[in-house]
C-alpha positions in Angstrom: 18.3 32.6 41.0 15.0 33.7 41.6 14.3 37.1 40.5 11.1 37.3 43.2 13.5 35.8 46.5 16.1 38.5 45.3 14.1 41.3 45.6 12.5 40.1 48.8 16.2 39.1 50.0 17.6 42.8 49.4 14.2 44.1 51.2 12.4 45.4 48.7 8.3 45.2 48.6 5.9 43.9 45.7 3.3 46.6 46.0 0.6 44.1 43.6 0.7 42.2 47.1 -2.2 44.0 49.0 -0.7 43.3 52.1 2.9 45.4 51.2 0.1 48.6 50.1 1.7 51.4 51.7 -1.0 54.7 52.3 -0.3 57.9 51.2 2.4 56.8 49.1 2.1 55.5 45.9 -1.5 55.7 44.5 -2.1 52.4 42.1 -4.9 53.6 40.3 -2.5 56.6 39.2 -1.1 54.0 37.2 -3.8 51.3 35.4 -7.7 50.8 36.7 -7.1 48.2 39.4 -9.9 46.0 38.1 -8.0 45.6 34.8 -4.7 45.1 35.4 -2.2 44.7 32.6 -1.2 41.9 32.2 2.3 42.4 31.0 2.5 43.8 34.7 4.4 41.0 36.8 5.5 43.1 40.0 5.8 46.8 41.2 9.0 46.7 43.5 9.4 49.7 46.1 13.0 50.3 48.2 13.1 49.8 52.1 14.4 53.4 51.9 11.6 54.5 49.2 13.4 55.8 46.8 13.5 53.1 44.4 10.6 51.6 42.3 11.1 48.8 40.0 8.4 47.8 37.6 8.7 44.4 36.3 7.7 43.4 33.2 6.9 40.6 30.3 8.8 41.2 27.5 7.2 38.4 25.7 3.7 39.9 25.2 4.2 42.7 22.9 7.2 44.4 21.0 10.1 45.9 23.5 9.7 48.9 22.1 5.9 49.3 22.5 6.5 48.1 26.1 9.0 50.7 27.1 6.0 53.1 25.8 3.1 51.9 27.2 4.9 52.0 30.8 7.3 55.8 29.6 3.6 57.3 29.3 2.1 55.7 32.4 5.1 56.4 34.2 5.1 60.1 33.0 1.7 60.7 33.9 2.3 59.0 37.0 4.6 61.5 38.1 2.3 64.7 37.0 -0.5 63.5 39.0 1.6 63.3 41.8 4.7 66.0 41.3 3.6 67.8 44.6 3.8 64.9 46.7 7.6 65.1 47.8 8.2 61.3 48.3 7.1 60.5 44.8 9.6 63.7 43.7 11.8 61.3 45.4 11.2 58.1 43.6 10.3 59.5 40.2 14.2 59.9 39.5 15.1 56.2 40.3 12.1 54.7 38.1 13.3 51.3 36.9 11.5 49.2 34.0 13.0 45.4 34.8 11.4 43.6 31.0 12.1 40.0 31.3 12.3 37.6 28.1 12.7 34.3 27.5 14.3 34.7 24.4 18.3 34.1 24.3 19.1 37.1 22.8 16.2 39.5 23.5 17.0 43.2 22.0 18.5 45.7 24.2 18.7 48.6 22.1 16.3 50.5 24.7 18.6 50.6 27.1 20.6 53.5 26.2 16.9 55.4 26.6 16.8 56.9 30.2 13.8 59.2 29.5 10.8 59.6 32.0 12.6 55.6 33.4 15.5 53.6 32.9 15.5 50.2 31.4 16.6 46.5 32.0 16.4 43.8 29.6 17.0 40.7 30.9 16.5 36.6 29.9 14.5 34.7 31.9 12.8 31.3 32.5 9.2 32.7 32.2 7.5 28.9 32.9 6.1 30.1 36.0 5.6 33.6 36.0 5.6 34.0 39.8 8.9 32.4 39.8 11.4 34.0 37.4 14.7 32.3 37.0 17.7 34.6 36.0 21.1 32.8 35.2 23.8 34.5 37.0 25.4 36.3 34.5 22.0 37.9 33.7 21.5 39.0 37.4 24.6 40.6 37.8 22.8 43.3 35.8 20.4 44.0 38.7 21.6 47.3 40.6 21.2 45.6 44.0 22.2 42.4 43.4 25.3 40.8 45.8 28.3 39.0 43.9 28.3 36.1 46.6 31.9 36.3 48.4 33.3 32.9 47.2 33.0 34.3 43.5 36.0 36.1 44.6 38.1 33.8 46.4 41.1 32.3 44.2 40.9 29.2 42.6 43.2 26.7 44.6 42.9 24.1 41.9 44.1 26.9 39.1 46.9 28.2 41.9 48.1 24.3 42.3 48.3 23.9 38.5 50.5 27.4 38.4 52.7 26.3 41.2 53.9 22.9 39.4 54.5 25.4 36.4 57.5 27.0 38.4 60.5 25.3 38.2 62.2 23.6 41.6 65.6 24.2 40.6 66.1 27.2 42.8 69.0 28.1 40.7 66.4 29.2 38.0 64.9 31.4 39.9 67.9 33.1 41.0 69.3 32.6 37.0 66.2 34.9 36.1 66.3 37.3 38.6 70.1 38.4 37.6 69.0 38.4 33.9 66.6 40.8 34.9 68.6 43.1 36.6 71.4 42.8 34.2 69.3 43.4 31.1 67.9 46.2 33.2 71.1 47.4 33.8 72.4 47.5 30.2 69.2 49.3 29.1 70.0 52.1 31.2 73.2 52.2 29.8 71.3 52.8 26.4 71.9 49.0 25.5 69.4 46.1 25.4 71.3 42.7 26.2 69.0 40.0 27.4 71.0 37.0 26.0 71.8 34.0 28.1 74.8 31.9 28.1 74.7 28.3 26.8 74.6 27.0 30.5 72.0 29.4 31.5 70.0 28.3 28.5 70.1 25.0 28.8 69.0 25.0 32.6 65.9 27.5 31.3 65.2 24.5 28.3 65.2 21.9 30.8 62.8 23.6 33.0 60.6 24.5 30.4 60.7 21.2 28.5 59.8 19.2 32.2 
């Protein structure tokens, strides 16, 4: 998956892209000099209903931890500079930093922190920076991202292998299903007697042993 197509799939806009610059609503100088743009900075992601901005990041330039400060404090003052303005009052409480690495088992311990902006941590294929690849068990971690329909549909090849598990001998069926109500029956009667006779049992070992 491509983490760029996703966002722009789910209708959200990359407010680095001059042509998505919406007026009077998010200030970009408020957050770095525009002529000296970080460069950890791969996207800023805005909601088609404005009330969620995602800030995607490199993890791979500096330490996760000095990351998810540098953006806390821009972020914070961010907000300040604009705490009047009610649409950022909106947005400031569904802040997002999205840090992508390309290691395989990046740290994640900043999570749990949800101060001034939550965070994601998530592996990537960095190669091409305007293309991130996410496997799909790291996208499922995205807040908007659709679990396509067919990864819920039953397996038919796993069904078929559990259907030639059941025995045809109808009789079996119908063996088990007294058993069951008999045992159940004794139970009630304060005694547990789930024994089989030896014809019983040997229909079950046949079954089992085909």
């Amino acid at each position: 998956m491509i983490l760029q197509d996703e966002f722009k799939s789910n209708g959200y806009l990359n407010l680095l892209d001059s042509a998505n610059i919406i007026d009077d609503e998010i200030n970009l100088e408020d957050l770095f000099d525009i002529d000296d743009k970080p460069v950890e900075l791969l996207g800023i992601y805005i909601s088609q209903n404005r009330d969620e901005l995602f800030f995607v990041l490199d993890g791979n330039i500096m330490d996760i931890n000095e990351l998810c400060d540098t953006w806390d404090d821009r972020i914070r003052v961010f907000a300040i500079i604009n705490g009047k303005n009610t649409d950022i009052h909106r947005l400031k409480y569904n802040i997002v930093q999205l840090i992508i690495c390309s290691d395989d088992n990046p740290d994640k311990n900043r999570e749990g922190n949800l101060l001034v902006s939550r965070k994601i941590i998530l592996k990537g294929n960095m190669s091409d920076r305007n293309k991130i690849i996410l496997d799909d068990d790291e996208a499922i971690e995205l807040p908007f991202h659709m679990i396509p329909i067919k990864d819920f549909l039953p397996d038919e090849e796993q069904i078929g292998l559990l259907r030639r598990l059941l025995p045809e001998d109808e009789s079996v069926f119908s063996l088990l299903k007294r058993q069951h109500k008999k045992a159940k029956r004794k139970e009630h009667e304060g005694i547990i007697d789930k024994s089989f006779s030896v014809q019983d049992f040997e229909k079950i070992k046949e079954w089992l042993e085909t």
